[in-house]
C-alpha positions as CSV (number, residue, x, y, z in Angstrom):
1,X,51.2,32.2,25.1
2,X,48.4,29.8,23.9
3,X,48.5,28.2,20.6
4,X,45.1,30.3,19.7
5,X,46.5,33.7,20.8
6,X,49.7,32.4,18.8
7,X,48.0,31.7,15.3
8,X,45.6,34.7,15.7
9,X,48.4,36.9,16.2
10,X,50.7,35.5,13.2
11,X,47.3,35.6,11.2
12,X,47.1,39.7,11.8
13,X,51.1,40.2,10.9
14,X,50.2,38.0,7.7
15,X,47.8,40.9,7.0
16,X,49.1,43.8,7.7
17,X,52.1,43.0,5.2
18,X,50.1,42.0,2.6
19,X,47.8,44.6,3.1
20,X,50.6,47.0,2.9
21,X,51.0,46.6,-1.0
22,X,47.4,47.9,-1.3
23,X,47.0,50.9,-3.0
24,X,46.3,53.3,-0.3
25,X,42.0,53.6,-1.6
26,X,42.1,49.8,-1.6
27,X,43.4,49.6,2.0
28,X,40.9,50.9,4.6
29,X,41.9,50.8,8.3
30,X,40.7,47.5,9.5
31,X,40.1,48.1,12.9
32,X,36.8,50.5,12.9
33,X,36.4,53.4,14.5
34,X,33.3,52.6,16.1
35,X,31.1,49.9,16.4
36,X,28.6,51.9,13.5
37,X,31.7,51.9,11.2
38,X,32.0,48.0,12.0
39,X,27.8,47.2,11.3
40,X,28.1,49.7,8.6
41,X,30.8,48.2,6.8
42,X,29.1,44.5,6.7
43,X,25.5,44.6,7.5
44,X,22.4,46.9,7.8
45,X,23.6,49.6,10.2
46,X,21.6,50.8,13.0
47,X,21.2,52.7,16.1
48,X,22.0,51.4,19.3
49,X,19.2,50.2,21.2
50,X,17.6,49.4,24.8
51,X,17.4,45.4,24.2
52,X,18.4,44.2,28.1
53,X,17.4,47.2,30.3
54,X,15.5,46.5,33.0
55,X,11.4,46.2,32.2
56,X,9.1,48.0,34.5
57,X,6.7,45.6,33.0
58,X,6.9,41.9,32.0
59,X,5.2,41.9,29.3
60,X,4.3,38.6,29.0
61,X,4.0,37.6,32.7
62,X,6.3,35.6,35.1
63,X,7.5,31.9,35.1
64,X,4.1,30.3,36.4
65,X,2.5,31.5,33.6
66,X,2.0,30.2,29.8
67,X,5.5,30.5,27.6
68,X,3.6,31.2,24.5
69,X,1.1,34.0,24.8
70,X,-0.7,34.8,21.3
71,X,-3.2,37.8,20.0
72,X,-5.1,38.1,17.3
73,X,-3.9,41.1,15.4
74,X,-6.9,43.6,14.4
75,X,-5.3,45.5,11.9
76,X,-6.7,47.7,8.8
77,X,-5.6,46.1,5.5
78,X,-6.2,48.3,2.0
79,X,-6.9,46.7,-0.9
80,X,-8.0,43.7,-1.9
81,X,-6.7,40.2,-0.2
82,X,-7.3,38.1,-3.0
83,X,-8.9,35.4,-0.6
84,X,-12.0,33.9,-0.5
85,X,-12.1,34.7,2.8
86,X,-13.1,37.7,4.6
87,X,-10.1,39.6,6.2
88,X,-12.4,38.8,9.7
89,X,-11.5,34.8,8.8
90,X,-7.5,35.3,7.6
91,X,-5.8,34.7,10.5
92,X,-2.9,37.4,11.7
93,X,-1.1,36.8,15.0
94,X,1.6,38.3,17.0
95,X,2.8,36.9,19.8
96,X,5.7,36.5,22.6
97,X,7.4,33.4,23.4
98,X,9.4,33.0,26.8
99,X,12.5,30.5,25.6
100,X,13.4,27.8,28.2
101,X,16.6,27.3,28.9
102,X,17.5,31.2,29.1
103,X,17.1,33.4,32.3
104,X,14.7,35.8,30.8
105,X,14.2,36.1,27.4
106,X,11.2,36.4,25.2
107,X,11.2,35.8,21.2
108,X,8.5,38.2,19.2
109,X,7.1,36.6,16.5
110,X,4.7,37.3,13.8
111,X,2.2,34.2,12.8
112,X,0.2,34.7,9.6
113,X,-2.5,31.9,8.5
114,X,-2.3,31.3,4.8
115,X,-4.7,33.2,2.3
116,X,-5.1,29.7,0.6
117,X,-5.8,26.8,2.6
118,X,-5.0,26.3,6.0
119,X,-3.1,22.7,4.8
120,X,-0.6,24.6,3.4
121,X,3.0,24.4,4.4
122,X,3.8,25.9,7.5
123,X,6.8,28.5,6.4
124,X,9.6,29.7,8.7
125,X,11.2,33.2,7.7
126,X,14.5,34.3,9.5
127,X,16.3,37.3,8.7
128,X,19.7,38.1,8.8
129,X,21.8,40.8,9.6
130,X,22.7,39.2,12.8
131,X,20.8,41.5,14.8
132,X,18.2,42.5,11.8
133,X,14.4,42.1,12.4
134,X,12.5,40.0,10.5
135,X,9.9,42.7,10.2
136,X,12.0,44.0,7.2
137,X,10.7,41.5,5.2
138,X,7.2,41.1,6.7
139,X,6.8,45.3,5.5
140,X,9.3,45.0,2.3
141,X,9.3,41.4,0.7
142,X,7.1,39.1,1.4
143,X,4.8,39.3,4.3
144,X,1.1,40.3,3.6
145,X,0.7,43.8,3.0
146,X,3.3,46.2,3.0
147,X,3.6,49.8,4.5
148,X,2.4,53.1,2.5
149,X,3.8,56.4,2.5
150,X,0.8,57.5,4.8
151,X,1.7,54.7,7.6
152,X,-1.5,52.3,6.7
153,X,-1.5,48.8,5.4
154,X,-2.1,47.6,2.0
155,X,-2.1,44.2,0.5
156,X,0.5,42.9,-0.6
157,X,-0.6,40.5,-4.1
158,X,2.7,38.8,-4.0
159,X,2.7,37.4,-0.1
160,X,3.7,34.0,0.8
161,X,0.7,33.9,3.0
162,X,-0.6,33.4,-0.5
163,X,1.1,29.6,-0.8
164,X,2.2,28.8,3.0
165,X,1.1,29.6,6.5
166,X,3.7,32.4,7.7
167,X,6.0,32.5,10.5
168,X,8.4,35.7,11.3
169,X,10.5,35.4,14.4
170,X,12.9,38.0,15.7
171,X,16.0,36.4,16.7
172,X,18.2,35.9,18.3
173,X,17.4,37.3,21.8
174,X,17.7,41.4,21.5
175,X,16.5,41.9,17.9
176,X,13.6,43.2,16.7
177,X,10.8,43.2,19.7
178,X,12.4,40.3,20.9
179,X,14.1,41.3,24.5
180,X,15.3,39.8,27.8
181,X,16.3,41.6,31.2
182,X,19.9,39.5,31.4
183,X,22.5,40.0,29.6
184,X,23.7,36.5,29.9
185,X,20.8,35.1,27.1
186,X,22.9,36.7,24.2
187,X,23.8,34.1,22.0
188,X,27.3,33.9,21.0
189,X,26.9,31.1,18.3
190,X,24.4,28.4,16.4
191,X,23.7,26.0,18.8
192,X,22.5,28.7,21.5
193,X,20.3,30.2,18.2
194,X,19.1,26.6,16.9
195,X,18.1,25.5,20.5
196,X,16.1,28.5,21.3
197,X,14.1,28.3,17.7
198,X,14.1,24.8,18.1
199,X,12.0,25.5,21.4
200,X,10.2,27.6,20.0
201,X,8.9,25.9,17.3
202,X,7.8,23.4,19.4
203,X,5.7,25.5,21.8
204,X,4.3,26.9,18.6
205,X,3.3,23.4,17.0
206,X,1.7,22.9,20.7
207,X,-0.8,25.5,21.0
208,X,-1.5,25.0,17.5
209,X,-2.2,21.5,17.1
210,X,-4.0,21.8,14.0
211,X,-0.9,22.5,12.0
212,X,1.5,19.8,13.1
213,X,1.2,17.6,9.9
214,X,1.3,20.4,7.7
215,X,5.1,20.2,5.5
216,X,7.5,22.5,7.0
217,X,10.0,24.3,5.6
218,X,12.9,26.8,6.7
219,X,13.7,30.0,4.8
220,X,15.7,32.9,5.3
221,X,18.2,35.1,3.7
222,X,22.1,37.0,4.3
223,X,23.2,35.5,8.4
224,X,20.3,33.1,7.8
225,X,22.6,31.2,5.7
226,X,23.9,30.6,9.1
227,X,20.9,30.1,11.1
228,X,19.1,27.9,8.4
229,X,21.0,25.2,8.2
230,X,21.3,25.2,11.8
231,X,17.9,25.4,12.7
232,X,17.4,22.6,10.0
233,X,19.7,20.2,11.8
234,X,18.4,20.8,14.8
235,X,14.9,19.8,13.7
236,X,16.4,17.2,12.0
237,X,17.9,15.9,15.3
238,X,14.8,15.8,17.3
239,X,12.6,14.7,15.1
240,X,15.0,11.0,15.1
241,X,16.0,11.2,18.7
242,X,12.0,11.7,19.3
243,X,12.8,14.5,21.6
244,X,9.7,16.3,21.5
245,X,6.9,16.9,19.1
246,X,7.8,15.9,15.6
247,X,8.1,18.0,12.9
248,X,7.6,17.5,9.1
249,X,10.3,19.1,8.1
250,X,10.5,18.7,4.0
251,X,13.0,22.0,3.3
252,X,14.8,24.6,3.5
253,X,15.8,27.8,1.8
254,X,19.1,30.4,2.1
255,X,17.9,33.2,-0.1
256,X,21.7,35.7,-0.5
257,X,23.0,33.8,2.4
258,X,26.9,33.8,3.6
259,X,26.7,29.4,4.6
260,X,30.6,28.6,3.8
261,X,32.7,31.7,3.8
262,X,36.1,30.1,2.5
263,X,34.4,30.1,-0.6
264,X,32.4,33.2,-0.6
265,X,35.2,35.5,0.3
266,X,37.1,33.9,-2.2
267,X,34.4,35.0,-4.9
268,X,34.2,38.7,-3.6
269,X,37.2,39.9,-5.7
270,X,36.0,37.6,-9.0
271,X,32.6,39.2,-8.9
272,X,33.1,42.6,-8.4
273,X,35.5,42.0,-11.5
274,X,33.7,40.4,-13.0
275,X,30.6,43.0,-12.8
276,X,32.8,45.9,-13.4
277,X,32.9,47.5,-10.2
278,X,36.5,47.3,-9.7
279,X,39.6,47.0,-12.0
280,X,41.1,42.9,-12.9
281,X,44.3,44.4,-11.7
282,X,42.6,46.0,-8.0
283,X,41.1,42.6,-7.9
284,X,44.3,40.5,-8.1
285,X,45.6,42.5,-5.5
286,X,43.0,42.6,-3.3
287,X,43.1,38.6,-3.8
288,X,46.5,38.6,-1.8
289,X,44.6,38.6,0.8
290,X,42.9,35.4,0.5
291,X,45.3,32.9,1.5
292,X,45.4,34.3,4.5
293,X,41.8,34.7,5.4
294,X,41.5,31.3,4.3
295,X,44.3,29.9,7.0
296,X,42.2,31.8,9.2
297,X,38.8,30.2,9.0
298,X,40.5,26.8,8.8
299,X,41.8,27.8,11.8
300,X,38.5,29.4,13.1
301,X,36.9,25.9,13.1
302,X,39.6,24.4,15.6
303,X,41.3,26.9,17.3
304,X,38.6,29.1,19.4
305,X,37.1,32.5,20.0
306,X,40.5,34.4,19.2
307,X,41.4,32.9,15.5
308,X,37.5,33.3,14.5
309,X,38.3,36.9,15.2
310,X,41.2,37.2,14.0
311,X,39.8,35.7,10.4
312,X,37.0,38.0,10.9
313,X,39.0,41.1,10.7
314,X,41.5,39.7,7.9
315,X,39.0,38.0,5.7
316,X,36.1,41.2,5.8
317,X,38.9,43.5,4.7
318,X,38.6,41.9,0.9
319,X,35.1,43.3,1.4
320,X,35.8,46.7,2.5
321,X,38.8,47.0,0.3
322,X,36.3,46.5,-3.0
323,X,34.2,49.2,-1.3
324,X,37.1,51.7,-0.7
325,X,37.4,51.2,-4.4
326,X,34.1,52.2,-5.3
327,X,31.6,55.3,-5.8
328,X,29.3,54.5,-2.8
329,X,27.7,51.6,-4.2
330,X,24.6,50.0,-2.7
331,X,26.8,46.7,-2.1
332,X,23.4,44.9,-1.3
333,X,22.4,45.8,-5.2
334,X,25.3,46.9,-7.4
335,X,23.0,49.3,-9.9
336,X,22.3,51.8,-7.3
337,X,24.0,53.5,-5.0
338,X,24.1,53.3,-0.8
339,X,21.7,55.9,0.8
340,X,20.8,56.1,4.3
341,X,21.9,54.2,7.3
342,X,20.4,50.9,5.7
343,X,21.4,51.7,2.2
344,X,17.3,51.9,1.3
345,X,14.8,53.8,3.3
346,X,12.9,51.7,5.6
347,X,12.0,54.8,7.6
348,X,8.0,53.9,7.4
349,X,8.7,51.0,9.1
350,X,9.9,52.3,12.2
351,X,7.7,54.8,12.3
352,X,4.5,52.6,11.7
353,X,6.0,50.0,14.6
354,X,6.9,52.7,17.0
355,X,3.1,53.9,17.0
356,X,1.5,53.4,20.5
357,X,-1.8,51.8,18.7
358,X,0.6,49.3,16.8
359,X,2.3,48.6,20.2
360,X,-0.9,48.0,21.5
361,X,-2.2,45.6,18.8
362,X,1.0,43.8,18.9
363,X,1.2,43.6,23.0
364,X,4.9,45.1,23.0
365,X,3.7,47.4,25.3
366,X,6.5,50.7,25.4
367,X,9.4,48.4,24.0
368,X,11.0,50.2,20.9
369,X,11.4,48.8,17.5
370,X,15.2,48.6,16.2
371,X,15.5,47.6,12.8
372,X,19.0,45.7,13.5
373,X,20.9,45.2,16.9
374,X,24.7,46.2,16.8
375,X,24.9,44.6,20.1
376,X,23.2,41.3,18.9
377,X,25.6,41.8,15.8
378,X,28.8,41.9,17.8
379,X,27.9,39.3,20.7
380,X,28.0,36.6,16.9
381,X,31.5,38.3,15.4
382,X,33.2,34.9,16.4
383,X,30.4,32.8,14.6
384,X,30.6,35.1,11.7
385,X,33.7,32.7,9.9
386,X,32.1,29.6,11.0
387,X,31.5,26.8,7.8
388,X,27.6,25.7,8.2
389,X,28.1,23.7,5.2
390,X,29.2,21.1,6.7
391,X,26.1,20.0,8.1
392,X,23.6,19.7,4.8
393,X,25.1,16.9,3.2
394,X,23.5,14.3,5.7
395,X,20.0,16.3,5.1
396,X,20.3,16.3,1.4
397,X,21.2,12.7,0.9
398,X,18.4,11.6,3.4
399,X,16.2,13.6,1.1
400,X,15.6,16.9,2.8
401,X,15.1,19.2,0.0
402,X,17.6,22.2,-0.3
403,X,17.4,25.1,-2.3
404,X,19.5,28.1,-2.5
405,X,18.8,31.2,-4.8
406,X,20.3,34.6,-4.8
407,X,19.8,38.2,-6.8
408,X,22.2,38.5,-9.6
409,X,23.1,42.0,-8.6
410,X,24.1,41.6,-4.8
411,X,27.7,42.1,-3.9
412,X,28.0,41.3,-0.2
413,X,26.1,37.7,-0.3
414,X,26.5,37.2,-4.6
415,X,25.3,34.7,-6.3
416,X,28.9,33.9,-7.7
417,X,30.2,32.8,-4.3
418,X,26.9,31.0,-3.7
419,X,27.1,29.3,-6.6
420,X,30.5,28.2,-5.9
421,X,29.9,26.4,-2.7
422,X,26.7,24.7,-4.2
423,X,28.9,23.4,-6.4
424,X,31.7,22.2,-4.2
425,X,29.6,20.6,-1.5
426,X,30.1,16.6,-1.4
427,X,27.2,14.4,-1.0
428,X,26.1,11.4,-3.2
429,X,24.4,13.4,-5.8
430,X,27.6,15.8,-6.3
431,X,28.5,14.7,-9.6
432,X,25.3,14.8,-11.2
433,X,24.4,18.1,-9.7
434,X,27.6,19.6,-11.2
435,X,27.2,18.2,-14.7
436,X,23.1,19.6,-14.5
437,X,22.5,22.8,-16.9
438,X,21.9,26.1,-15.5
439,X,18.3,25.9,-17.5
440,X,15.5,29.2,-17.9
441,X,13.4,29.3,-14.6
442,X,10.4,31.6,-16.7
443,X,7.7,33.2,-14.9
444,X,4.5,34.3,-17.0
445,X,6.6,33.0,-20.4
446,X,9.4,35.5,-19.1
447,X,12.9,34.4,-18.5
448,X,13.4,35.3,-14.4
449,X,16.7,32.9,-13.6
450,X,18.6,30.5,-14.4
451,X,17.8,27.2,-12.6
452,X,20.1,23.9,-11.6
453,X,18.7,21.5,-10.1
454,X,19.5,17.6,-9.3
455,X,17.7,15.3,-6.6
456,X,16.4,17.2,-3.5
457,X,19.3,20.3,-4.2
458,X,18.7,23.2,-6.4
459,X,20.3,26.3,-7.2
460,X,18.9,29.5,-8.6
461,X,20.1,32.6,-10.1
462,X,17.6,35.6,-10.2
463,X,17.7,38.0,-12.3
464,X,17.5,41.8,-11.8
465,X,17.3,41.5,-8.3
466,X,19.9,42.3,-5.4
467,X,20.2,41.0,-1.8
468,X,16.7,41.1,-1.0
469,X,15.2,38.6,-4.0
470,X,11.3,39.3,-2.5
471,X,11.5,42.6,-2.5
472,X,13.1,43.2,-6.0
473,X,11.4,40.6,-7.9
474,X,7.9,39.7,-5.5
475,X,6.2,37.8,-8.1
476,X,9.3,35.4,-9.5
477,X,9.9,34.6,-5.6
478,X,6.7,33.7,-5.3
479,X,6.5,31.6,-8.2
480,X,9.8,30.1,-7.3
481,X,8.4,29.6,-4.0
482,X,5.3,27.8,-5.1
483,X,7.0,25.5,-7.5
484,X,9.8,24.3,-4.7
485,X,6.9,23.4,-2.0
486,X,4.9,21.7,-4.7
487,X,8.0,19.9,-6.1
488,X,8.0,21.4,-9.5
489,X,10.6,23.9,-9.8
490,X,12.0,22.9,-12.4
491,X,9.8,23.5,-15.2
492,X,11.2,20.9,-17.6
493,X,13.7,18.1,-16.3
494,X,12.6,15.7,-18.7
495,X,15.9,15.2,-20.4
496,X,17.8,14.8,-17.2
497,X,15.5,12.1,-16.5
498,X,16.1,10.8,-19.9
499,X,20.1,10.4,-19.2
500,X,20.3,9.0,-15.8
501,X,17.2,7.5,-14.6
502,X,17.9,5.2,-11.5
503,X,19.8,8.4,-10.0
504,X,17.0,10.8,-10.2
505,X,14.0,9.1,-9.2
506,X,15.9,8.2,-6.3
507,X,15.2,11.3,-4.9
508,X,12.0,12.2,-6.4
């Protein structure tokens, strides 16, 4: 017996005696039922669908052709834009890009020219889920328009087209509208999902030359804690080993993201406490479980596929314990309760996608939308436990600028655990960041978060929003998003400038 199958094994016996002194409501069966049971218990929770079935047309053509082929999206907006320009002149594109290195897969992606000026920042979006479509935020947070009860489009006055020039890509290979005919271009871990992005952004910043010395920044939220700072490094990478075009990368952002789960499991139990969901005593128990989980993803990082799925399974039963403990709360925003397979209705969105006419304008041809992938989602279980911190020291202290915010009210990604790790990461500015004040981020003279910031790293806590931050609180994320490009988030930092000087302007 291999050392791996050896740990992984003594990791499950660890939990299945402590989890034995659980109250039986606090001790769901850890092995799911189903696959839906697993997504359900963890992420958005789809159907199953057709992602690697073979196409009886390719949409996008063979391997002679072009590997980015872009349309010009002719769609009815409502409303007013709030641009100068006429909706004719705003730029919306949809496109398909055929990754190299894979044996047939095609990334769908959304490109959306800024309702400013075109020399704003060009803005990545990733969501999360795994397996969940970025289109969720295009339709609910902050793409620009949103979806009415009657299917048509209307303008959405809090977009980030507004400040930035838009990107939404559907990754990895099988979400969303993205697709290939083999299954052997599932991606199992971050370096298959950083190379393909990275390759993607770099036939994007080729057929649109125009945008190349535009800043660049990387945001995202939930898995994209994982994909972020990933994708970030990756960029990073090429841009000093010259490997292809260079890109001005300035940022990134991990809106509700899981980035270093030794930590954020470790919060779970202290915030739903902490928030009142469950008792001080359920959470001390449920805490038992910790250590272990914790052996595990040490263990996850050395050991291999089987001890990242053995702290999988150990370490996401702290999360499913608080739930068995609780009256079908919404766990991606505590103040309501869970309806639905996504836990909101985003219904309108599959029905407006799965519209021939929006096929057509989009050039999916007869490919059906899924909101989120169970089969994407299971092919990155064993990346699920992986520690992505690890990597954004080196970009902070090189002056990469870093900013994580989350929604005060989200359980499975909360701010608490967040925080926590923000805190604890070690780079040069560590000690300062620490000893920085949580100070009012105000939008319109209102108080919307609490904001710590030091250097190139930031932290912010907004309120009355869960998981999705855009969607909850469109025109503070905004703001907030505004501010960081332009390098003013923090409204008032005078008096940390007052106190240490030659460390601050060091990054500024």
């Amino acid at each position: 017996m291999t050392i791996s199958l050896s740990l992984s094994l003594l990791l499950l016996f660890c939990f299945l005696s402590i989890s034995s002194t659980l109250p039986s409501s606090a001790n769901p069966n850890f092995v799911p039922k189903s696959a839906e049971d697993l997504i359900r218990a963890l992420n958005l929770r789809p159907g199953f669908p057709d992602v690697l079935e073979s196409e009886t047309e390719d949409i996008i053509g063979g391997g002679d052709g072009p590997r980015l082929i872009e349309k010009r999206l002719d769609l009815e907006i409502r409303g007013d834009s709030g641009s100068d320009a006429s909706v004719e002149e705003l730029g919306h594109h949809a496109g398909y890009y055929r990754l190299e290195h894979t044996h047939a897969a095609r990334l769908f992606y959304f490109f959306f020219e800024s309702r400013g000026k075109s020399n704003d920042p060009v803005v990545l979006w990733l969501t999360g889920g795994p397996g969940c479509s970025s289109e969720l935020a295009v339709f609910y947070e902050n793409g620009p328009f949103s979806i009415a009860d009657n299917l048509s489009l209307v303008w959405n006055n809090y977009g980030w087209d507004k400040a930035s020039n838009l990107i939404y890509v559907d990754q990895p290979t099988g979400t969303g509208f993205s697709y290939s005919k083999d299954v052997r271009d599932l991606r199992f871990g971050e370096k298959g999902v950083s190379d393909d992005l990275y390759d993607f952004l770099q036939a994007f910043f080729t057929a649109h030359p125009n945008y190349r010395k535009n800043d660049f920044y990387i945001t995202g939220e939930s898995y994209a804690g994982h994909y972020i700072p990933a994708i970030a490094q990756r960029v990073y990478r090429g841009n000093k080993e010259k490997q292809g075009l260079h890109i001005n990368l300035k940022g990134f952002a991990i809106g509700n993201g899981l980035t270093d789960p030794a930590i954020q499991y470790e919060a779970y139990a202290d915030y739903a406490v902490e928030m009142g969901i469950i008792t001080k005593t359920s959470g001390n128990i449920i805490n038992k479980i910790f250590p272990v989980c914790e052996l595990g993803i040490k263990h996850c990082g050395s050991n291999g596929i089987l001890a990242c799925l053995a702290s999988y399974m150990v370490c996401n039963s702290i999360f499913t314990s608080i739930l068995a403990l609780t009256d079908n709360v919404n766990y991606y925003d505590i103040r309501k309760k869970c309806e639905g397979t996504l836990c909101y209705d985003f219904s309108n969105m599959d029905k407006f996608l799965n519209q021939q006419s929006v096929r057509t304008a989009l050039g999916v041809g007869d490919r059906k939308f899924v909101s989120c992938s169970p089969l994407v989602y299971e092919a990155m279980i064993t990346d699920w436990m992986k520690n992505l911190e690890v990597g954004i020291p080196a970009l902070v202290d090189d002056g990469i600028k870093v900013l994580i915010y989350a929604g005060e009210y989200d359980l499975i990604c909360n701010w608490l655990g967040n925080y926590r790790w923000v805190n604890s990461m070690k780079w040069s500015g560590q000690k300062m960041f620490v000893a920085a004040p949580m100070d009012p981020f105000t939008v319109d003279g209102e108080e919307a978060g609490l904001l710590k910031t030091y250097g190139p790293l930031s932290f912010l806590k907004v309120h009355n929003a869960g998981h999705m931050v855009p969607m909850d609180q469109p025109k503070a994320a905004l703001e907030m998003l505004k501010r960081w490009i332009g390098g003013d988030l923090g409204e008032d930092r005078g008096h940390l400038r007052n106190h240490q000087p030659e460390e601050l302007t060091s990054y500024q």
